[in-house]
C-alpha positions as CSV (number, residue, x, y, z in Angstrom):
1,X,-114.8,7.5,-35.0
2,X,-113.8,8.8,-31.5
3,X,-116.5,8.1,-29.1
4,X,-117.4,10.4,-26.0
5,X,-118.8,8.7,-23.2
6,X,-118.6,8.9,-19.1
7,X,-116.6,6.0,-19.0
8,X,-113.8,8.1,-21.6
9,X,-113.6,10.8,-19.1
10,X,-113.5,8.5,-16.1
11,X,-110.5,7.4,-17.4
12,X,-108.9,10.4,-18.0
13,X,-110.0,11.7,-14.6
14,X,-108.3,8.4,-13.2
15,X,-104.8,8.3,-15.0
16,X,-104.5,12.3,-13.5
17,X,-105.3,11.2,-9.9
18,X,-103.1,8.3,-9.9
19,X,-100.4,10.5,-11.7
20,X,-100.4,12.7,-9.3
21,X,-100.6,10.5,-6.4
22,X,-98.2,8.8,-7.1
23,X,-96.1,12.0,-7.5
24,X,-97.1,13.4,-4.0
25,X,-96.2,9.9,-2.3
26,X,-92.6,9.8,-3.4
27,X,-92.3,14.1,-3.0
28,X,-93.9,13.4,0.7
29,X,-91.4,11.4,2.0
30,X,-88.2,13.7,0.5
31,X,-90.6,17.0,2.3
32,X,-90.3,15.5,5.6
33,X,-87.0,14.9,5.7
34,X,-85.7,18.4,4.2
35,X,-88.7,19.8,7.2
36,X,-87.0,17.7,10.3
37,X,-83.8,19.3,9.0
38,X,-84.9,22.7,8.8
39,X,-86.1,22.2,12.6
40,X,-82.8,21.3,13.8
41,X,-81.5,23.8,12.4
42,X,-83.7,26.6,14.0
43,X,-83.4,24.6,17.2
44,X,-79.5,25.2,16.9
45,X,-79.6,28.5,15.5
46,X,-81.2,29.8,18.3
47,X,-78.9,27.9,21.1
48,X,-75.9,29.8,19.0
49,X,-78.1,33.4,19.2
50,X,-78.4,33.1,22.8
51,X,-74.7,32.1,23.2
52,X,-73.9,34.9,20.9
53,X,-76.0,37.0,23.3
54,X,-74.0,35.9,26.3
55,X,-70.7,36.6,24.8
56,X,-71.6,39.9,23.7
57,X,-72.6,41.1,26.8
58,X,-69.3,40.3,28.2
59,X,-67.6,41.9,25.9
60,X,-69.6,45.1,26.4
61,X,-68.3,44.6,30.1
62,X,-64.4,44.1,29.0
63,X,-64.3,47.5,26.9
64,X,-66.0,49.5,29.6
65,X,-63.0,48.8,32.0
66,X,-60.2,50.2,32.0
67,X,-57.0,49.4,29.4
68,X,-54.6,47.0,31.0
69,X,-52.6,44.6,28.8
70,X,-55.0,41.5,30.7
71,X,-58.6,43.0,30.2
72,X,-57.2,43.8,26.1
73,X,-56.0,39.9,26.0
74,X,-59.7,39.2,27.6
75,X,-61.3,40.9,25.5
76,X,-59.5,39.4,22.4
77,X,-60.1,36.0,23.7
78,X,-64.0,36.7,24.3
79,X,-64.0,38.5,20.7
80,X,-62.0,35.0,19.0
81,X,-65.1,33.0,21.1
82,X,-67.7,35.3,19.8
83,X,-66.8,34.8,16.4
84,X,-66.3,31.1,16.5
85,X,-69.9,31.6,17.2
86,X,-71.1,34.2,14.6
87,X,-69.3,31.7,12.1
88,X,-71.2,28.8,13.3
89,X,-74.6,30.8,13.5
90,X,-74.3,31.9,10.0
91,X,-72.6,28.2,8.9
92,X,-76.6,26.6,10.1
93,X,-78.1,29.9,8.5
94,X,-77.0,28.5,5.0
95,X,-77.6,25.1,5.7
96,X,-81.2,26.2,6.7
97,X,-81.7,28.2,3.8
98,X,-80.5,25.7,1.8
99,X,-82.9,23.1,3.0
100,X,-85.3,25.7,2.3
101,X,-84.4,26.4,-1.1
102,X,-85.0,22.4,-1.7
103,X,-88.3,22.4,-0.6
104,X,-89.4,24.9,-2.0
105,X,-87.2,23.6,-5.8
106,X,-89.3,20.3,-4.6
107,X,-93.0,22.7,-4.2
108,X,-92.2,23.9,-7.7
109,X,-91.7,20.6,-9.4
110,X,-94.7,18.9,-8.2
111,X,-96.7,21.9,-9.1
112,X,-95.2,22.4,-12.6
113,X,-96.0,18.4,-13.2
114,X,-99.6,19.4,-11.9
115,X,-99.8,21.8,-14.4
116,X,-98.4,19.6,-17.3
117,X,-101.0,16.9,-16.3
118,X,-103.8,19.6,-15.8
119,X,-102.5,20.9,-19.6
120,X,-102.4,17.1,-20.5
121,X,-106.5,16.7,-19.6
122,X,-107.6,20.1,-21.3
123,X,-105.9,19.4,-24.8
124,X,-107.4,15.7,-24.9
125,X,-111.1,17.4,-24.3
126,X,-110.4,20.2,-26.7
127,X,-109.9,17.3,-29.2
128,X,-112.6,15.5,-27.9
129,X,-115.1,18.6,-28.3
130,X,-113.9,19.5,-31.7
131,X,-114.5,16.2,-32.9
132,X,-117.6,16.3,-32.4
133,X,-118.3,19.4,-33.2
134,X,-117.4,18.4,-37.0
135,X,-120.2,16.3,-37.2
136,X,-124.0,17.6,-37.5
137,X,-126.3,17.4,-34.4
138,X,-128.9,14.9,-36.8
139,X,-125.4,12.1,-37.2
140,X,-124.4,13.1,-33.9
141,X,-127.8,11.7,-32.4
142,X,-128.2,8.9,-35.2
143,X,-125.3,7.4,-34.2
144,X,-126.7,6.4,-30.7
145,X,-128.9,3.1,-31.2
146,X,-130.9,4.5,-28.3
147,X,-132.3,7.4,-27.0
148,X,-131.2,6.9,-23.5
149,X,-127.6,6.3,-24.8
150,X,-128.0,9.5,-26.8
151,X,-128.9,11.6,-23.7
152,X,-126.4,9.9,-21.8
153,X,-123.8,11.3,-25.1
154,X,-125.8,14.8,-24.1
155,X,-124.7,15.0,-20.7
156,X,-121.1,13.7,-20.9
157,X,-120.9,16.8,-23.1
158,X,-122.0,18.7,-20.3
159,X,-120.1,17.1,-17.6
160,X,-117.0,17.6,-19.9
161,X,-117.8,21.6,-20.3
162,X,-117.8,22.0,-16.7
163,X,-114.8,19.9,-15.6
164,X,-113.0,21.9,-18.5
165,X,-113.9,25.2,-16.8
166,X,-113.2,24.0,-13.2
167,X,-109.7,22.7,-14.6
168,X,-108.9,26.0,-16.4
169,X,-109.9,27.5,-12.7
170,X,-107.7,24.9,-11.1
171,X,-104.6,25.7,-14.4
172,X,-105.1,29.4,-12.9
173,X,-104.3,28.8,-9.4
174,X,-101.8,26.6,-9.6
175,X,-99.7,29.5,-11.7
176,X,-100.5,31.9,-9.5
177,X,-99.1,29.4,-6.8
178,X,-96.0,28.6,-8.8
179,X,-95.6,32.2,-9.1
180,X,-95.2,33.1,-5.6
181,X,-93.0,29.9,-4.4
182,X,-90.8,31.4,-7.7
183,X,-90.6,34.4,-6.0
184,X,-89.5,33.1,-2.4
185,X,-87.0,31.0,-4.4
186,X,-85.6,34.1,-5.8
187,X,-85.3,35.7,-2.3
188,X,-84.3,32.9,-0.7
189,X,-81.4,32.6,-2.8
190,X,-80.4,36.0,-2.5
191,X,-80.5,35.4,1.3
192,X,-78.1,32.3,0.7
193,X,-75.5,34.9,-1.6
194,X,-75.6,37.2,1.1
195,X,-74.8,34.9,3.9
196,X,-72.5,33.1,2.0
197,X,-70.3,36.4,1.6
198,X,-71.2,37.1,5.5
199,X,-69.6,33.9,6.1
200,X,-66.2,34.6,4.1
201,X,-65.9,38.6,5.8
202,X,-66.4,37.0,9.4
203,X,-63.6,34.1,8.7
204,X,-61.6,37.3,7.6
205,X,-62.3,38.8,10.5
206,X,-61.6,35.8,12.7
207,X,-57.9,36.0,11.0
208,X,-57.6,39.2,12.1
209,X,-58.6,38.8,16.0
210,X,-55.7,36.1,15.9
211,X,-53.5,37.9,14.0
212,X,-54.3,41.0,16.9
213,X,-53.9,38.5,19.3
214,X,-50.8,37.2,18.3
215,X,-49.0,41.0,17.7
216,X,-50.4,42.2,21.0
217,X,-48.4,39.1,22.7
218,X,-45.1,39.5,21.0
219,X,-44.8,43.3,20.9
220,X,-45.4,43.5,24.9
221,X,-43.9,40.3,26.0
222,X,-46.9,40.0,27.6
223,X,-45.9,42.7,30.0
224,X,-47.9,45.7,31.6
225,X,-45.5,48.2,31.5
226,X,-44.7,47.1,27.5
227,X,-48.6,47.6,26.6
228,X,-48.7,51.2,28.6
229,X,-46.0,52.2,26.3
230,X,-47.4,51.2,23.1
231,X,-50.6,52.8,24.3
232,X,-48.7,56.1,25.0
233,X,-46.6,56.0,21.6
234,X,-50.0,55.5,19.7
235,X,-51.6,58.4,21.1
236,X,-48.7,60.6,20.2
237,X,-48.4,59.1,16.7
238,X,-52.5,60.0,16.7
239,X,-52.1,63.5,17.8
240,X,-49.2,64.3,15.5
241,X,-51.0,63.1,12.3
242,X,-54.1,64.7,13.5
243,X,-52.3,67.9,13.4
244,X,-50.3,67.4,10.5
245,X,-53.5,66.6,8.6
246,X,-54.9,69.8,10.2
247,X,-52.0,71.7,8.8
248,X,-52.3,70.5,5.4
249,X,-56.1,70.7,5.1
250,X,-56.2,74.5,6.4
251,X,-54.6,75.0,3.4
252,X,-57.0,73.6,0.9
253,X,-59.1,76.3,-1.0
254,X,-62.1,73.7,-2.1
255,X,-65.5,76.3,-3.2
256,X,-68.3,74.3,-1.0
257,X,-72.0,76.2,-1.8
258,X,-73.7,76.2,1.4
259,X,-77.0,75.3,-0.3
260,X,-75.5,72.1,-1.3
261,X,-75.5,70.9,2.2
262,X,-78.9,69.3,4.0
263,X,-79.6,71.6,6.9
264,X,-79.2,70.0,10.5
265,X,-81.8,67.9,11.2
266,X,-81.6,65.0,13.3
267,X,-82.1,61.5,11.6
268,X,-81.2,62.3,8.2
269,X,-78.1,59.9,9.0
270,X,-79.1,56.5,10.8
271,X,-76.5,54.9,13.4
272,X,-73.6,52.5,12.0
273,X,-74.5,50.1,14.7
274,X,-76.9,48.2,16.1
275,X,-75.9,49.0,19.5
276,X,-74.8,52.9,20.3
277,X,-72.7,54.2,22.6
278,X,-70.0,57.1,22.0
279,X,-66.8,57.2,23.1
280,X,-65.6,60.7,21.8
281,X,-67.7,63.7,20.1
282,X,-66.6,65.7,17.2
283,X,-63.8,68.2,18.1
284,X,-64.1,72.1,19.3
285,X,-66.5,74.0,16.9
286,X,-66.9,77.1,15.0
287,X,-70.0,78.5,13.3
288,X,-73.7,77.7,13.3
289,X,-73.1,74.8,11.3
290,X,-70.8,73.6,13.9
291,X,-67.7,73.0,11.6
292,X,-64.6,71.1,12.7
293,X,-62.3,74.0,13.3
294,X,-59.9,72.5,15.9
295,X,-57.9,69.9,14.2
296,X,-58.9,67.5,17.4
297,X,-61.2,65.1,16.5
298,X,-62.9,65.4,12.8
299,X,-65.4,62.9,13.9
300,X,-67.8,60.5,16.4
301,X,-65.9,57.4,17.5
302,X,-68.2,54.5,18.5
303,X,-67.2,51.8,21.4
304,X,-67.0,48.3,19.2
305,X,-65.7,45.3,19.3
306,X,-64.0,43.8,16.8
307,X,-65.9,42.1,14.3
308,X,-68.8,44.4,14.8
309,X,-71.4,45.2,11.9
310,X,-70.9,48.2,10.3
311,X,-73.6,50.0,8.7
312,X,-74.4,52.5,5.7
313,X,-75.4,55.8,7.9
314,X,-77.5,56.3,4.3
315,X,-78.0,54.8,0.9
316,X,-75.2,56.0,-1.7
317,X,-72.2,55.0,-3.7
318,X,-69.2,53.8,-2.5
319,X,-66.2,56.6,-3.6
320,X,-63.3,55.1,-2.3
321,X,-62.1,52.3,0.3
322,X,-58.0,52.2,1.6
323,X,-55.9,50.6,4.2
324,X,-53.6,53.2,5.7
325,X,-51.4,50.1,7.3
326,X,-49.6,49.2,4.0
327,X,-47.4,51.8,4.8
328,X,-45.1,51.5,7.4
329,X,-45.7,54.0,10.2
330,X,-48.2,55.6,8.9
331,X,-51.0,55.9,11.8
332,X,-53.9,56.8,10.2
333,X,-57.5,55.5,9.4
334,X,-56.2,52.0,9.0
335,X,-58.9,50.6,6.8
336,X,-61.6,52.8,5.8
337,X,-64.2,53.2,3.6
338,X,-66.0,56.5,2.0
339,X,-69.2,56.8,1.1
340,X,-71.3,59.4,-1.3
341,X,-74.6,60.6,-0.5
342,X,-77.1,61.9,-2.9
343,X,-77.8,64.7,-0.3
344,X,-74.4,66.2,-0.3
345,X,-73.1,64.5,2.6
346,X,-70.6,61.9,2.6
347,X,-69.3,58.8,5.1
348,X,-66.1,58.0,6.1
349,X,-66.2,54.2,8.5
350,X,-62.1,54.0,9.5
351,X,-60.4,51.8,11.8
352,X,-62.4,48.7,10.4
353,X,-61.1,45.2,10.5
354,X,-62.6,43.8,7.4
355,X,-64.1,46.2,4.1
356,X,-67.2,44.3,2.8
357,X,-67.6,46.6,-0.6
358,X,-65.5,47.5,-3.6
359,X,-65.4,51.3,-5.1
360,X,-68.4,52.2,-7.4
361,X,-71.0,49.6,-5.0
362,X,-74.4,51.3,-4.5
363,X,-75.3,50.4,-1.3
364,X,-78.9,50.9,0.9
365,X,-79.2,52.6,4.7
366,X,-78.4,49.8,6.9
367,X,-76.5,47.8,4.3
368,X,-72.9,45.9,6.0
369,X,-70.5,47.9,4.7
370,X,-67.6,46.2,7.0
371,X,-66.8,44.9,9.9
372,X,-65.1,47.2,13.0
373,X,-61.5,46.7,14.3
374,X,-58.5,48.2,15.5
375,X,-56.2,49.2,12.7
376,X,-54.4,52.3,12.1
377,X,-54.0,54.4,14.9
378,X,-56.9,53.0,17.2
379,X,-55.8,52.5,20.9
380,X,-58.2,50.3,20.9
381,X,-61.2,47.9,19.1
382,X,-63.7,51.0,18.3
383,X,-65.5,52.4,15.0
384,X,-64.6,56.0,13.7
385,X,-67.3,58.3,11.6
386,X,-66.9,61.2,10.2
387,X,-69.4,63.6,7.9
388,X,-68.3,65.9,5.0
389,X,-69.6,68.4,3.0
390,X,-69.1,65.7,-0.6
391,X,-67.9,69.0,-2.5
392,X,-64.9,69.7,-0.4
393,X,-63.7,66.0,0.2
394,X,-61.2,64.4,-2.5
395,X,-59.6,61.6,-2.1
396,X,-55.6,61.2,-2.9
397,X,-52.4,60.9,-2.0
398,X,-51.1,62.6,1.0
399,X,-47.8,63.8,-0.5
400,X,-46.5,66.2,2.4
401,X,-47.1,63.8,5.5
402,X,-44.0,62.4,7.4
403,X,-45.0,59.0,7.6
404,X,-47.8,59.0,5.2
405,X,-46.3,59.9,2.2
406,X,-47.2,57.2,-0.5
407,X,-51.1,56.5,1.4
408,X,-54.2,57.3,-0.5
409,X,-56.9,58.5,1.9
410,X,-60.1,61.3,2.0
411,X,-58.6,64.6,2.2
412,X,-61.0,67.8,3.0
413,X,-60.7,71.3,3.7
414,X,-61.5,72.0,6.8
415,X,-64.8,73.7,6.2
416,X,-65.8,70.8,4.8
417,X,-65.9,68.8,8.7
418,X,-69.7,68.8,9.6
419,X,-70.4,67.4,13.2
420,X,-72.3,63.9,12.6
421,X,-74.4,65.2,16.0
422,X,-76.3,67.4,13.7
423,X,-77.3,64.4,11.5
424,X,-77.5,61.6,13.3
425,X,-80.8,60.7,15.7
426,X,-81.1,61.9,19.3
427,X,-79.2,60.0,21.4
């Protein structure tokens, strides 16, 4: 017959504390390691943010002086150096987070084996009580040869009711527990995806700056006079497909329901970047609604280095992304992206270095949508942004151009040009 006595339930109270210790001892040990290099890791990540700092600071210098063929070589040099950085801030980022994510796998395992052993001790008084239980109250107290042994059978029943609830308690809180480190688990390793796929887009970019580097070297011969021509040709190539776009747009006949578009307010549309300043405002106007009437400038262009974080202006879908440099001579957007508002409006990011979504991505205000750069017909490292009315925008080929015959890019009737001014906050 199973007996309950104190000494029983001493035992079982002994085999969980030295199961558990014993647990905690060895888990200590692996804790304080994965802790010291989690430490050195912040210690180095914020070394890299303040060198990161530096760098970008001089850079901000570089692109406010004037273009000469040494300040653009400077400023690629300072951009390579800057994302040697970036790639080795974000490298310790996911080793960090890493370390992280073992600690806390480590947290989760000693807690789940706390709750097995907690599980463990409940069943084994459960049996213990419903033992008992099946006999009468007259055999359970005959069976004692004494009355003090019989109360002593009396109160281990007690003491066992009591330690049952405060384990239950104890089961309770320990889920609760596991359910939360869960949680920063899950986040944690979403953190790690995303800086993983940071970490791929900003060697990308890297390839790019040398790649920039190298062109600008061999195309000038590293002479003055070679870089002010290519700067000259560019801005004619600009202003010729500007107008030939303008041309061919005028001509478009797309129905666009005024209701459809938000009214001007300022901040419906955040900033692309994290640091603002503007370089050239959307071109002449026409109307209340200030639409691009000119054939100038159908957009905001941004000062940015290359390799700088672009940003959704607001949450929506990605339509479309392109590269206007597959085909030859055709100085365009270079690589751009458009996106889709629910509001009516839509995006276009061009001149970027690296694209960081696919078509059909649903993306978040503030979400990286790319990275900035200088390709298509950029004169220089700098972000371009322009709004549309989403109705009057399609994207396609544009089959009348000159030198852009065969290239796929947004194509809007005019009155579909909204000024981003109108949308974006006050400067």
């Amino acid at each position: 017959m199973l007996q309950l006595t104190r000494n029983s339930i001493s035992f079982c109270f002994f085999c969980c504390v030295t199961f558990l210790l014993s647990v905690s001892v060895s888990f200590a040990a692996t804790i304080d390691e994965l802790r010291a290099r989690i430490e050195d890791g912040n210690k180095r990540i914020e070394e890299l943010s303040r060198e990161i700092e530096a760098l970008s600071g001089e850079l901000t210098l570089t692109t406010k002086q004037s273009q000469t063929l040494a300040t653009r070589l400077r400023e690629l040099d300072l951009t390579k150096r800057k994302l040697a950085a970036d790639i080795s801030l974000t490298t310790k980022r996911i080793q960090s987070t890493g370390a992280t994510i073992e600690e806390l796998v480590g947290n989760i395992a000693e807690i789940e084996d706390s709750i097995d052993v907690s599980r463990k001790v409940i069943a084994q008084n459960i049996r213990l009580i419903a033992a008992r239980e099946n006999e009468s109250a007259i055999e359970n107290f005959l069976e004692h040869e004494t009355l003090s042994s019989a109360w002593d059978y009396v109160s281990a029943l007690s003491d066992l009711g009591r330690d049952m609830r405060i384990r239950l308690i104890d089961l309770r809180d320990q889920r609760e527990d596991l359910s939360v480190k869960k949680e920063n688990l899950e986040a944690q390793k979403k953190n790690l995806e995303s800086q993983q796929k940071n970490l791929t887009d900003q060697r990308k970019v890297a390839e790019y700056n040398a790649s920039e580097t190298s062109k600008l070297l061999s195309t000038t011969k590293n002479r003055q006079a070679e870089f002010e021509k290519q700067l000259a040709q560019k801005k004619a190539d600009r202003d010729a497909f500007e107008a030939e776009l303008y041309a061919y747009e005028s001509q478009l006949q797309i129905a666009i329901d005024p209701s459809s578009i938000p009214s001007e307010r300022s901040g419906i549309l955040k900033w692309p970047l994290d640091n603002v300043f503007v370089t050239q405002y959307f071109g002449k106007t026409s109307s209340s609604r200030r639409l691009y009437a000119s054939g100038t400038h159908n957009g905001i262009d941004f000062r940015a280095p290359i390799g700088t974080p672009v940003k959704a202006t607001l949450s929506g879908i990605i339509q479309a992304i392109g590269d206007t440099d597959r085909e030859r001579g055709c100085y365009s957007y270079g690589k751009w992206v458009l996106l889709k508002h629910a509001n009516g409006l839509s995006s276009l990011y061009a001149h970027l270095s690296v694209i960081s979504v696919k078509e059909g991505d649903t993306v978040v205000t503030g979400d990286r949508i790319g990275y900035s750069g200088n390709t298509g017909y950029s004169t220089g490292p700098h972000l371009h942004l322009t709004v549309f009315a989403s109705q009057g925008v399609r994207v396609g080929k544009f089959s009348t151009s000159r030198n852009c015959k065969n290239t796929v890019l947004p194509l809007a009737d005019v009155k579909a040009y909204l000024d981003p001014s109108a949308y974006l906050p006050k400067s």
